[in-house]
C-alpha positions as CSV (number, residue, x, y, z in Angstrom):
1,X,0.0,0.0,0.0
2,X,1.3,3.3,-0.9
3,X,2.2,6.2,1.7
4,X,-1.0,8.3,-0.3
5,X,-3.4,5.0,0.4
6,X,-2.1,4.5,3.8
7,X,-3.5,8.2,4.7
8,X,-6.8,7.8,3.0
9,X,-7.6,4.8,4.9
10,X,-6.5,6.5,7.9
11,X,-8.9,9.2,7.3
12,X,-12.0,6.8,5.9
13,X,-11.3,4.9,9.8
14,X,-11.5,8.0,11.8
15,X,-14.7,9.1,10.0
16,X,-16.3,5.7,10.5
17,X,-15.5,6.0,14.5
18,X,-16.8,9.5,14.4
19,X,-20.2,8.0,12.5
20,X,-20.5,5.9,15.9
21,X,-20.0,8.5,18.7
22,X,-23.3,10.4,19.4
23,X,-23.1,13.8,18.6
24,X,-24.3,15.3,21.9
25,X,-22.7,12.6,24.2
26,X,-21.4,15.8,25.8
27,X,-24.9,17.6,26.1
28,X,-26.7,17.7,29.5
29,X,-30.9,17.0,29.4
30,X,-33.2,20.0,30.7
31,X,-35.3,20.0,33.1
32,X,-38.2,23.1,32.9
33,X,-40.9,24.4,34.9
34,X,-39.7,23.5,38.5
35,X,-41.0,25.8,40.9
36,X,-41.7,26.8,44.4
37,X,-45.5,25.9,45.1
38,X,-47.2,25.9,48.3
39,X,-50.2,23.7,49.4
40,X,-52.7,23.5,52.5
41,X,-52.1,20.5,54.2
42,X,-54.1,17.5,53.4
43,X,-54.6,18.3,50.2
44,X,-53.2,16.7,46.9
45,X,-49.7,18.2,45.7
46,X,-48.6,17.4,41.6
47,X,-45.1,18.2,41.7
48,X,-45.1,17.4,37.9
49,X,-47.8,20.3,37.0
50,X,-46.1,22.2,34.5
51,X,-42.7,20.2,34.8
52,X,-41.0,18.5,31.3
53,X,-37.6,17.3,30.7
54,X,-36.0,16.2,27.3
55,X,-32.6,15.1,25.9
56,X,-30.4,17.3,24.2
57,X,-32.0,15.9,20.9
58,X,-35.1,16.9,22.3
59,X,-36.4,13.5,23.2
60,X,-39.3,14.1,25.9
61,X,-38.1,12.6,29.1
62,X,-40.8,13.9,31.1
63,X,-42.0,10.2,32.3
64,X,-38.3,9.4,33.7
65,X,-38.2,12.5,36.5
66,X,-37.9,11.6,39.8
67,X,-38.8,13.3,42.5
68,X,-37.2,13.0,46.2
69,X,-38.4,15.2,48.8
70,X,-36.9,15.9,52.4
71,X,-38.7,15.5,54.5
72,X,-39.7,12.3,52.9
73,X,-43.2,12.4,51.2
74,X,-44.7,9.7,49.1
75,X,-44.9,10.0,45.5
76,X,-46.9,8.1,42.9
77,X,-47.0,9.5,39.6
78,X,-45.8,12.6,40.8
79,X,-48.2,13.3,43.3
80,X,-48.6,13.2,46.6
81,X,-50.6,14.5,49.7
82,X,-48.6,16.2,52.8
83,X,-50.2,16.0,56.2
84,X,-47.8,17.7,58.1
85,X,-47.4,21.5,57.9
86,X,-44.2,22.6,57.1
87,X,-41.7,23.4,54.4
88,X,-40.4,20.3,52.2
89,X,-37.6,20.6,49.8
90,X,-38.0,18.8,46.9
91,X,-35.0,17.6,44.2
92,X,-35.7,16.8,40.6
93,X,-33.8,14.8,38.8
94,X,-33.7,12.9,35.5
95,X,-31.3,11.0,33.5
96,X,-30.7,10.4,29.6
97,X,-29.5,7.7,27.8
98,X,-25.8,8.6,28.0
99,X,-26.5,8.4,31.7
100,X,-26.4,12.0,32.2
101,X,-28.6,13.4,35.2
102,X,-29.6,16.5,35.7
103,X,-30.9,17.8,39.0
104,X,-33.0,20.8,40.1
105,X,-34.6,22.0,43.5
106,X,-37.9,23.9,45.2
107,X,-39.8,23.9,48.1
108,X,-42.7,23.2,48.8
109,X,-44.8,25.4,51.5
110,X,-47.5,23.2,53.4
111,X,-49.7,25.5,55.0
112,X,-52.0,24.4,58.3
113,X,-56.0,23.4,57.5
114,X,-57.5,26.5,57.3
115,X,-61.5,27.7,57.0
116,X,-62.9,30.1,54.0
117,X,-61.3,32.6,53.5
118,X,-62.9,36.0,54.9
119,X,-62.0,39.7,54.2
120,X,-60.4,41.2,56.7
121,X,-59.7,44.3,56.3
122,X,-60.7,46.8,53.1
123,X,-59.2,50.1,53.0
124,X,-61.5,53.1,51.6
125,X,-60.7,55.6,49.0
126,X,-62.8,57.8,49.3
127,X,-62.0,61.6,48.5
128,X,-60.6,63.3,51.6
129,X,-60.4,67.0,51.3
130,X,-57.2,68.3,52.0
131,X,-57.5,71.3,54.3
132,X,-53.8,72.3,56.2
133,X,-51.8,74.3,54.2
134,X,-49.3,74.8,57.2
135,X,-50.3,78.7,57.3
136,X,-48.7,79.1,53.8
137,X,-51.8,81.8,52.6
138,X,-52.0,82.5,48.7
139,X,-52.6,86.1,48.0
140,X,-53.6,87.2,44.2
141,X,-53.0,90.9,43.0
142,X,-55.9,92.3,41.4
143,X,-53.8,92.6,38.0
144,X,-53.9,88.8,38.1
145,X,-55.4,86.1,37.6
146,X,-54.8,82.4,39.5
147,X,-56.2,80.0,41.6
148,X,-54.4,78.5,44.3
149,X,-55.7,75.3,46.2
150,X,-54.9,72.3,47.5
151,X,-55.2,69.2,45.2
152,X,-53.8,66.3,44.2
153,X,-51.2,65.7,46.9
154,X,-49.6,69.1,46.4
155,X,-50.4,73.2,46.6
156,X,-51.2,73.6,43.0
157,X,-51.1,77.6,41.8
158,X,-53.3,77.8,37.7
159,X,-51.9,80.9,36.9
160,X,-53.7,82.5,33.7
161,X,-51.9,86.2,34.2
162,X,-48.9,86.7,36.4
163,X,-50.1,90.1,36.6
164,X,-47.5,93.4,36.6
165,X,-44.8,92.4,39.7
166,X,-43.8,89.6,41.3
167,X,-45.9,90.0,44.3
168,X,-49.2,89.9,41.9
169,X,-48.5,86.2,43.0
170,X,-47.5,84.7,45.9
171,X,-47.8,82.2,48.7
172,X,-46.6,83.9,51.9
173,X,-46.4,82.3,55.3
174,X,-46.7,84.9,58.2
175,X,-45.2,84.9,61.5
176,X,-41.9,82.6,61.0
177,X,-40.5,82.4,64.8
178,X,-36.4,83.2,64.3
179,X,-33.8,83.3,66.7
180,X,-29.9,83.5,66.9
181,X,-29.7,80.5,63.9
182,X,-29.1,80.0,60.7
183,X,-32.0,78.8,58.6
184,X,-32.6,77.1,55.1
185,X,-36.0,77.1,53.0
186,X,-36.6,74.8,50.1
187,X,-39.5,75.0,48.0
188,X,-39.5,71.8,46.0
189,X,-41.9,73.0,42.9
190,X,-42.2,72.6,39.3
191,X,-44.4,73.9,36.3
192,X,-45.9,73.1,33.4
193,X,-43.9,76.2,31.5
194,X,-40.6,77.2,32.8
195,X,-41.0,80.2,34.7
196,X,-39.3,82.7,37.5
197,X,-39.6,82.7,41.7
198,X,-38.5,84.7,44.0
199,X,-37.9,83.1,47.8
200,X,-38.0,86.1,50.2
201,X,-37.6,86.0,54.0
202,X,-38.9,89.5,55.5
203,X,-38.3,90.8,58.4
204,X,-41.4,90.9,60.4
205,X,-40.2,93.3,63.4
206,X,-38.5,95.8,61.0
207,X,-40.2,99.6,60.7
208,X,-40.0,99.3,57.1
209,X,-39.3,96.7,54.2
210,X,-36.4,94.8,55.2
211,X,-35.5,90.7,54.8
212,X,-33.2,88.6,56.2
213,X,-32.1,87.2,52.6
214,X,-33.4,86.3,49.3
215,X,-33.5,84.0,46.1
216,X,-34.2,86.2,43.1
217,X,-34.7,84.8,39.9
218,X,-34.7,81.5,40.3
219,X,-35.7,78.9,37.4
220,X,-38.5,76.9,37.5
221,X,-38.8,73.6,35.5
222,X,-40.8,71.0,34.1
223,X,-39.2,68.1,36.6
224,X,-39.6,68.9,40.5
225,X,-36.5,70.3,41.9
226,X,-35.9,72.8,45.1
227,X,-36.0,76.4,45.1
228,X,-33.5,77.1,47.9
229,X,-33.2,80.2,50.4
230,X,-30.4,80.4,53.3
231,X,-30.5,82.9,55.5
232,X,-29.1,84.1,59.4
233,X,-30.8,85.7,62.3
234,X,-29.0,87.0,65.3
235,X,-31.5,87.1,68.0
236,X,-35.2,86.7,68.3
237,X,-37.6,88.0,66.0
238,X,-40.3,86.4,63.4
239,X,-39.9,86.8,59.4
240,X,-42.9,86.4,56.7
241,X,-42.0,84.0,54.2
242,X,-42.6,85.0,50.6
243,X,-42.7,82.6,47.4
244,X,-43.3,85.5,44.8
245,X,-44.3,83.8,41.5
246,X,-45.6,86.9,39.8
247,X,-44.3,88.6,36.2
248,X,-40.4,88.5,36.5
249,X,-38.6,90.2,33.5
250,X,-34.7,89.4,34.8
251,X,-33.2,91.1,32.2
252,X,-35.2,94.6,31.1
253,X,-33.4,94.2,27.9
254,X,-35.1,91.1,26.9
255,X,-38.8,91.3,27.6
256,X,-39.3,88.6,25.9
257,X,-38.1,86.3,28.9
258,X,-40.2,87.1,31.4
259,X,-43.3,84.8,33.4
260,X,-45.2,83.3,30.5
261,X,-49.4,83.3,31.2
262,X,-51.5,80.0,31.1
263,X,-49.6,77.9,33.3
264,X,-49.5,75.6,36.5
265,X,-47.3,75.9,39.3
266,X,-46.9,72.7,41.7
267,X,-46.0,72.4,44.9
268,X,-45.2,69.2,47.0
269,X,-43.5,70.2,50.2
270,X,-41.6,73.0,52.0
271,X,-38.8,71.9,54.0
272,X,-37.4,74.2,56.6
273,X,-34.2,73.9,58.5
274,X,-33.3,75.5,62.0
275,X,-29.5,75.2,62.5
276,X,-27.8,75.9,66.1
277,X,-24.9,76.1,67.6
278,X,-21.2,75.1,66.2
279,X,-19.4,72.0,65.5
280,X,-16.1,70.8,64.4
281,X,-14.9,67.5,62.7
282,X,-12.8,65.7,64.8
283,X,-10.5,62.5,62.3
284,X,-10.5,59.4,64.4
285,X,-9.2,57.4,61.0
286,X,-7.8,58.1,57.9
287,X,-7.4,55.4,55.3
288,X,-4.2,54.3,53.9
289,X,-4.3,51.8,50.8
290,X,-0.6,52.0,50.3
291,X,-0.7,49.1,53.1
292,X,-2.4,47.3,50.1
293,X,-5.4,46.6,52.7
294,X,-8.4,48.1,53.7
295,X,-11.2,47.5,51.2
296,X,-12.6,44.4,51.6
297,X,-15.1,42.7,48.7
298,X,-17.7,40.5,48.7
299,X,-20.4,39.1,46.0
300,X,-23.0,36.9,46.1
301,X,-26.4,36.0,43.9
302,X,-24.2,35.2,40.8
303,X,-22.2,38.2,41.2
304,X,-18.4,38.3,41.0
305,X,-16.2,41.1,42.4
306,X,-12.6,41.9,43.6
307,X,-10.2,44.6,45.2
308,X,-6.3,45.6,44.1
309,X,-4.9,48.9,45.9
310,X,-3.1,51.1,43.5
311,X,-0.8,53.5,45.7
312,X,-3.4,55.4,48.2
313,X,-6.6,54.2,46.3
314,X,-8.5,51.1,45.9
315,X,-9.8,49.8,43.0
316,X,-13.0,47.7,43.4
317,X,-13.8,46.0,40.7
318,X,-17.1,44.3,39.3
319,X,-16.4,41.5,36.4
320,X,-20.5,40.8,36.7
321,X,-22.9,42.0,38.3
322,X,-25.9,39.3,40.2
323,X,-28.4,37.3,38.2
324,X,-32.0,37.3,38.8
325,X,-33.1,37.4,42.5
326,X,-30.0,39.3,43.3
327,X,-30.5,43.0,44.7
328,X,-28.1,46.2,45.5
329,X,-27.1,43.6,48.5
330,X,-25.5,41.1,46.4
331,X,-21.9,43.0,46.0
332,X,-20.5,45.0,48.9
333,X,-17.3,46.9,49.0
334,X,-16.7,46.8,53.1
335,X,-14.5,50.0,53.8
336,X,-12.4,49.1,57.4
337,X,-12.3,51.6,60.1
338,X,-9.7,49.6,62.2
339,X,-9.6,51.1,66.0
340,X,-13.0,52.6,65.7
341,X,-15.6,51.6,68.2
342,X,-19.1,53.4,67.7
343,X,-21.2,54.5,70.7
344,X,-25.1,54.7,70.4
345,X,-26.6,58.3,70.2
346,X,-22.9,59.7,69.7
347,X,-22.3,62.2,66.2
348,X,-19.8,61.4,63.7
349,X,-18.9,61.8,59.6
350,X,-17.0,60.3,57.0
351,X,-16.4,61.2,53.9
352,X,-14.5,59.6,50.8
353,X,-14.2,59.9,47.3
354,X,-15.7,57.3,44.7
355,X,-14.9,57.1,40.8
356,X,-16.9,54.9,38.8
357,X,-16.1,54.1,35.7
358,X,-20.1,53.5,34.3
359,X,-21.8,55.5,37.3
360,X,-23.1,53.4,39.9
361,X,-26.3,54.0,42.4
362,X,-26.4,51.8,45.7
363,X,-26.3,52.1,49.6
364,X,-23.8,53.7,52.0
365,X,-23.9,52.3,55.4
366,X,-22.4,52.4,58.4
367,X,-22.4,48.9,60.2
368,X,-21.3,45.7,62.0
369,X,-19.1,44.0,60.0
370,X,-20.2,40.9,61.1
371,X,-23.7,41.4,62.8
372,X,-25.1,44.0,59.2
373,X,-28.3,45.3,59.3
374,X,-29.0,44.2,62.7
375,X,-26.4,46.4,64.1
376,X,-26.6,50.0,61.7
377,X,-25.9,53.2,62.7
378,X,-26.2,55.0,59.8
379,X,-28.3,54.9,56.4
380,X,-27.2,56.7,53.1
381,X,-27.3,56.6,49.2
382,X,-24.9,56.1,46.6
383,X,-25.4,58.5,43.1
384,X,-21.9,58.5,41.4
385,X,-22.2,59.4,37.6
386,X,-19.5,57.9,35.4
387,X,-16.1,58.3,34.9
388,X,-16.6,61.3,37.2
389,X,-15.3,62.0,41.4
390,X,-17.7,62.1,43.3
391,X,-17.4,62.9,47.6
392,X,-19.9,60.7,49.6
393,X,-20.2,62.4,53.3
394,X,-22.7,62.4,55.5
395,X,-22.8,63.3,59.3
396,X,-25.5,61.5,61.8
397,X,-26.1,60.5,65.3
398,X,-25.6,56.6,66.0
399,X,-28.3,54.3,65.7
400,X,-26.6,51.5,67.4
401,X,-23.3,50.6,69.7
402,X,-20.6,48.8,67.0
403,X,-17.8,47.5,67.7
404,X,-16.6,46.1,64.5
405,X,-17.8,48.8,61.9
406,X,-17.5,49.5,58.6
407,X,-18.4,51.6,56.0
408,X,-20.1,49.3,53.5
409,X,-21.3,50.1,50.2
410,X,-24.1,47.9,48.2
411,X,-24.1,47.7,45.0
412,X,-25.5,44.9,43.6
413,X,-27.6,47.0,40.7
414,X,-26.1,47.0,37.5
415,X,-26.3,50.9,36.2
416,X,-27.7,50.6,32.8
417,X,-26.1,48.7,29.6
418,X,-23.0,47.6,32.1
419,X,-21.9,44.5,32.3
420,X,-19.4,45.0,35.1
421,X,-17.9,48.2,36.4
422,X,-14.8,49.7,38.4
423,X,-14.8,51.8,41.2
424,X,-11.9,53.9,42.8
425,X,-12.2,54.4,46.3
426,X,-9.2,57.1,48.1
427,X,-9.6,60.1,50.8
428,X,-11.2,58.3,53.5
429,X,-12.0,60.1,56.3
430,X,-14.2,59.0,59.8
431,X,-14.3,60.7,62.7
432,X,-16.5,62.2,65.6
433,X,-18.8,65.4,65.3
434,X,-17.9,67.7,68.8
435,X,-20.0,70.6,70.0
436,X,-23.4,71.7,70.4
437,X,-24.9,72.6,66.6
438,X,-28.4,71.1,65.9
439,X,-30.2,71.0,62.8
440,X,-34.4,71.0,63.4
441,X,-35.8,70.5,60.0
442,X,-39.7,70.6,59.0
443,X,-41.4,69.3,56.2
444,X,-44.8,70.6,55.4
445,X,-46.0,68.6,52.9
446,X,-49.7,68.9,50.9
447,X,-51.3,65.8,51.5
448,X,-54.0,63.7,53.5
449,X,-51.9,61.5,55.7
450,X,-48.1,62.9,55.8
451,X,-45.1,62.5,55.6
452,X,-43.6,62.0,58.7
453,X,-46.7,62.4,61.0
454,X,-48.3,60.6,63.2
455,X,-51.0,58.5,61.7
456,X,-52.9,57.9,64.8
457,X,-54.1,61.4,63.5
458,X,-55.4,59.8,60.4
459,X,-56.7,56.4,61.8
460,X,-59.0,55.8,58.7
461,X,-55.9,56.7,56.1
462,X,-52.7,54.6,57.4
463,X,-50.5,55.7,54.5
464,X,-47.7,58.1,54.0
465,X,-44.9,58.4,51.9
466,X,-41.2,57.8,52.8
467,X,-38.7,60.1,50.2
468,X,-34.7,59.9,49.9
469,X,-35.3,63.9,50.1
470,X,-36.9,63.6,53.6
471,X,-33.3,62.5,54.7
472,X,-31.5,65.4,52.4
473,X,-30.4,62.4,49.8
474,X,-30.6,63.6,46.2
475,X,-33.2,62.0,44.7
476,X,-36.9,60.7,45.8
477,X,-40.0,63.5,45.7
478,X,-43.9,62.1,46.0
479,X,-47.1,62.7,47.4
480,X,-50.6,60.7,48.0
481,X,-54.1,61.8,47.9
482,X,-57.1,59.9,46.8
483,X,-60.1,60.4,44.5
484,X,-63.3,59.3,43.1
485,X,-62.6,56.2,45.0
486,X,-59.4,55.6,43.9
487,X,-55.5,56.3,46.1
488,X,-52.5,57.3,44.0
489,X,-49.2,58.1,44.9
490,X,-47.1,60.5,42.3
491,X,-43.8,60.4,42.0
492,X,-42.2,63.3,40.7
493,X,-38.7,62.6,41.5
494,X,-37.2,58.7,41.5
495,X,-34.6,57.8,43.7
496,X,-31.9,55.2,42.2
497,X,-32.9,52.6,45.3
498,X,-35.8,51.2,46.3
499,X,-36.1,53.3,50.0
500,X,-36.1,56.3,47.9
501,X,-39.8,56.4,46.9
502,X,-41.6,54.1,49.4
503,X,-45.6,53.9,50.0
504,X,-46.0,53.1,53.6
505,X,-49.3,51.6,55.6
506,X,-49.4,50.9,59.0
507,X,-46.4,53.1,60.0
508,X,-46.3,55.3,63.3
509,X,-49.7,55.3,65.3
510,X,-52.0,53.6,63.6
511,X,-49.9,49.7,62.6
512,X,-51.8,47.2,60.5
513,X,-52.4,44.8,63.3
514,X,-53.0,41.3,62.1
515,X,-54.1,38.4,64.2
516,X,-52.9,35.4,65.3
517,X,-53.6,31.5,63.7
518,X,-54.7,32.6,60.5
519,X,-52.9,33.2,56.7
520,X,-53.1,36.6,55.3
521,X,-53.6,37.4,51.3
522,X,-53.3,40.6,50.1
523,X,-55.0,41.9,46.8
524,X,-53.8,44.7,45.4
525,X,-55.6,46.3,41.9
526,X,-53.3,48.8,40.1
527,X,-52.1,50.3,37.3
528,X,-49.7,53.0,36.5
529,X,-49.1,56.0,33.7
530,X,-46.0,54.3,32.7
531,X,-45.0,50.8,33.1
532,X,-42.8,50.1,36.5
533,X,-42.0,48.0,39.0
534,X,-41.9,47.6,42.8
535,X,-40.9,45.4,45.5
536,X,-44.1,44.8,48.1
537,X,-43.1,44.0,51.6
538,X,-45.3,43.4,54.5
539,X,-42.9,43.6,57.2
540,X,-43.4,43.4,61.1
541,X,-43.1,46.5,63.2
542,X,-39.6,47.2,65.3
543,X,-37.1,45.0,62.8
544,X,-36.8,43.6,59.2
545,X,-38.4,40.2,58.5
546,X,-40.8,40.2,55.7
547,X,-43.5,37.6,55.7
548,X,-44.3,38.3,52.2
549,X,-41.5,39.6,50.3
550,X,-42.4,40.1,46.4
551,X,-42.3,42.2,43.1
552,X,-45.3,43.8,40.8
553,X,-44.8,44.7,37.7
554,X,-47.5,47.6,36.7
555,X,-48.6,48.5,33.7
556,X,-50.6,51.3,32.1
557,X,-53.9,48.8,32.4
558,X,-55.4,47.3,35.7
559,X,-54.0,44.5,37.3
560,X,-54.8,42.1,40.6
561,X,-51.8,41.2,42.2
562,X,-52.0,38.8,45.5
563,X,-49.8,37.5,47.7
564,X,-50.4,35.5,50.3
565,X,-48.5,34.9,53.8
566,X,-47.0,31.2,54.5
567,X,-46.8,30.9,58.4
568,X,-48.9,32.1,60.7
569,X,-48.2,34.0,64.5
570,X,-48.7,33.1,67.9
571,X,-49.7,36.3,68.9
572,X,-51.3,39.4,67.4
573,X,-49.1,41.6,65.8
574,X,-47.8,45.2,63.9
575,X,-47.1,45.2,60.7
576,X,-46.3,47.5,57.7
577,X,-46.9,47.0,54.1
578,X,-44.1,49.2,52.0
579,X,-44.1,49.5,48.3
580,X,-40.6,50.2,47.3
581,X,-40.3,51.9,43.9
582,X,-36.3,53.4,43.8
583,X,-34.5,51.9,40.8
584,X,-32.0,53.6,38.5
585,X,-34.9,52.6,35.8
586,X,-37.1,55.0,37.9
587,X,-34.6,57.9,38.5
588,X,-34.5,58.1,34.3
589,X,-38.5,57.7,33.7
590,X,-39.8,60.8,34.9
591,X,-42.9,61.5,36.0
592,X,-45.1,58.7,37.3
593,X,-48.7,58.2,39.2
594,X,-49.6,54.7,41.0
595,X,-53.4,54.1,41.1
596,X,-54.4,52.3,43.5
597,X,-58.5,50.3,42.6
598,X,-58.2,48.1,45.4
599,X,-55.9,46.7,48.4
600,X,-58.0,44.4,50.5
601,X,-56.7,41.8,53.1
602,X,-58.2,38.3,53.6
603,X,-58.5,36.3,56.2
604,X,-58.0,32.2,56.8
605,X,-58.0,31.1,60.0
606,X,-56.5,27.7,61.1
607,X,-58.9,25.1,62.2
């Protein structure tokens, strides 16, 4: 045989072998459809119900699945019928004809025996007139023409004709106790035109016209943002505050920019600040990542993340970010603060400087490294825009002792269209607050039940909103009100987390108080001008332990939603049901309203 037939045979033999090795000996089977399911005890569980497998030729191999469950439960053809309350984990599995087995997992809830189920509690929307405008009095020149009343949530000013001056408009709050302080107004407004504002504080004890400051000229816009007056007092005294909205011409050259006619001017809260006293920053530690320690990173829910120290900074860096079911807890950069002990009700800062290289939005924190959440003594936000520095600070009073804590950022959230991301971390700074300066703030917000108040005040209306702004975080504006038997909740401002625009009920005096030995379902019909998402808590009072923990999807048409609790209590108890709207999605969207048709709660108690 010649060297040329010698090859050719060669290659005819190792086709022929080829021919005989199947072509997806390497390929695993599937398994679909596996879920967690829950079931009343004593009733008949099909753990195949919606369940298939196949080969990778796409053979069905749905009548070879096995099913083993711990605790044990018998199975035949799938089925079977728990007695014993409880939660069961199950584990799929099937196997091909190359002997390749696949597995996968649930669990499976068994509730107690329970009776019909029963409403419980159905909260009413009917319209409630909103009637405290926190002594902020609209006065109209009779060269203009507006209307100025409370609506929708907010102090909402239909202005036809600004009339000749700035004054021919104008909300004005009289009698404004001042004393040796500094003080800070913020008006957060917008308007359906852009348009001019002045933001007067006048001396009320003066012989003639005199103020303690003023904002002149400032820009009003389409999106909700703050018009912002500062302003010092030496001794005691009282000042009128003035929100002129009247015809402005800021440059007599140009008449043509001036207050438009035929527009709307919205208010949704006044925030005012009393600041006391003197303070002084006092480093207890300063970071140094020449050491090539420091930062410390963690990932979890898919996710994947590292630290390298380059010189004084450290470089944090995400290769991906979670998978579905992770959250903004699922990668955490844990800043050290060796030597620091933190001691409840104590005031300290830090500050530090963040670079990320496609933006990022998350949490700041200050806690345990060890204990978390349980042990926090501080809560802030996390907006860095990309490729840009950006100083994170914040000063606050201990919510907890800590002897182990950190600064520890969460940033599980992908900003959008990355992949992974890199963050430079440098000029870290933490130390104790020292002296006697105290910051009272008040928000006087325009609607029914809030924020921040007691809702013992409002037993029928148990909501309020909670907004990042309320804590002087960046982002996060929105009221409530109801009508024609419907609640909504606007957000004009979205924060990039989800505690940035929460709907509260059952917060403060008046808890939702559900009883012991029974299961709870909430219904919930909604809809929303814009399509978003949430995540729906209903969380016990004093601590974080969700017994329903789940996410809606809304859409511009109605939709039922319910969710249903899957252990009971031994005693009565508080809770709180929080819709948690913050994403970076959100913070880009714009303008939104929640209506809300219907929440009702049922009740099943156990036999």
């Amino acid at each position: 045989m010649t060297k040329l037939s010698k090859i050719f045979a060669l290659l005819l033999a190792v086709c022929m072998l080829a021919a005989h090795i199947p072509a997806f000996a390497d390929a695993e089977p599937t398994l679909e459809g596996v879920h967690d399911q829950s079931v009343m005890a004593g009733t008949e569980f099909d753990a195949l119900a919606g369940v298939t497998a196949s080969d990778a030729e796409g053979a069905d191999l749905t009548g070879l699945i096995m099913i083993e469950s711990m605790p044990d439960l018998n199975f035949r053809n799938g089925k079977a019928t728990p007695e014993n309350p409880g939660d069961y984990e199950l584990v799929y599995s099937v196997t091909d004809k190359n002997g390749v087995t696949v597995e996968d997992y649930a669990t499976l809830t068994v509730t107690k025996k329970t009776g019909e189920e029963v409403v419980y509690k159905t909260f009413d929307f009917s319209t409630v007139e909103v009637t405290d405008n926190h002594g902020w009095e609209a006065k109209i020149g009779e060269a203009a023409q507006a209307t100025a009343t409370l609506k929708n949530g907010a102090y909402v000013i239909e202005i036809q004709n600004p009339g000749n001056g700035d004054g021919d408009v104008q909300l004005a709050k009289a009698g404004f106790p001042v004393k040796a302080a500094d003080y800070r107004v913020r008006v957060w407004v917008k308007s359906t035109k852009p348009t001019y504002a002045h933001l007067l504080a006048r001396n009320e004890n003066a012989e003639g016209w005199e103020t303690f400051g003023g904002v002149f000229n400032a820009v009003i816009g389409e999106a909700v943002a703050p018009v912002e007056l500062t302003f010092s007092c030496g001794g005691e005294g009282s000042a009128e505050l003035l929100f002129n909205l009247g015809k402005i011409t800021p440059n007599p050259d140009n008449a043509a920019d001036t207050t438009p006619e035929d527009f709307t001017v919205t208010i949704d809260k006044i925030e005012l600040y009393e600041i006391s006293g003197e303070e002084h920053e006092v480093p207890v530690y300063t970071a140094g990542f020449d050491q090539g320690a420091g930062v410390v990173a963690a990932a979890g829910d898919g996710a994947a993340a590292s630290v390298a120290f380059e010189g004084d900074k450290a470089v944090f860096t995400i290769d991906n970010y979670p998978g579905e079911g992770g959250g903004v807890w699922s990668v955490k950069a844990d800043i050290s603060l060796p030597g620091v002990t933190i001691v409840k009700g104590e005031k300290y800062y830090y500050t530090f400087t963040v670079n990320a290289q496609n933006g990022q939005a998350g949490e700041v924190l200050v806690e345990s490294a060890a204990r978390g959440w349980e042990s926090r003594a501080n809560f802030n936000g996390l907006s860095a825009a990309p490729g840009e520095d950006t100083v994170v600070s914040a000063v606050f009073t201990a919510e907890a002792d800590i002897d182990d804590p950190v600064i520890r950022m969460q940033i599980g959230n992908a900003p959008e269209g990355a992949a992974g991301n890199k963050l430079t971390i440098s000029n870290v700074t933490f130390g104790k607050m020292e002296g006697d300066k105290e910051t009272r703030k008040t928000i006087e917000a325009f609607m029914p039940f809030g924020p921040n108040t007691a809702n013992k005040e409002n037993p029928a209306y148990p909501w309020q909103t909670f907004n990042g702004t309320d804590e002087d975080n960046e982002r996060g504006v929105g009221t409530i009100w109801t009508d024609g038997g419907s609640f909504f909740y606007r957000i004009d401002n979205g924060g990039t987390v989800d505690w940035h625009n929460k709907l509260i009920c059952g917060f403060g005096g008046n808890p939702l108080t559900l009883e012991p030995d029974s299961y709870y379902t909430i219904e919930i019909t909604a809809r929303a001008t814009k399509p978003v998402t949430c995540g729906f808590f209903l969380n016990p009072m004093g601590g974080w332990d969700p017994r329903v923990s789940e996410g809606m999807s809304l859409t511009e048409e109605f939709q039922t939603f319910r969710f249903t609790t899957t252990d009971t209590l031994i005693m009565s108890m508080d809770f709180e049901m929080l819709f948690q709207f913050g994403s970076q999605d959100l913070a880009n969207m714009g303008e939104v309203t929640v209506e809300f048709q219907n929440v009702t709660i049922y009740q099943q108690s156990v036999l």
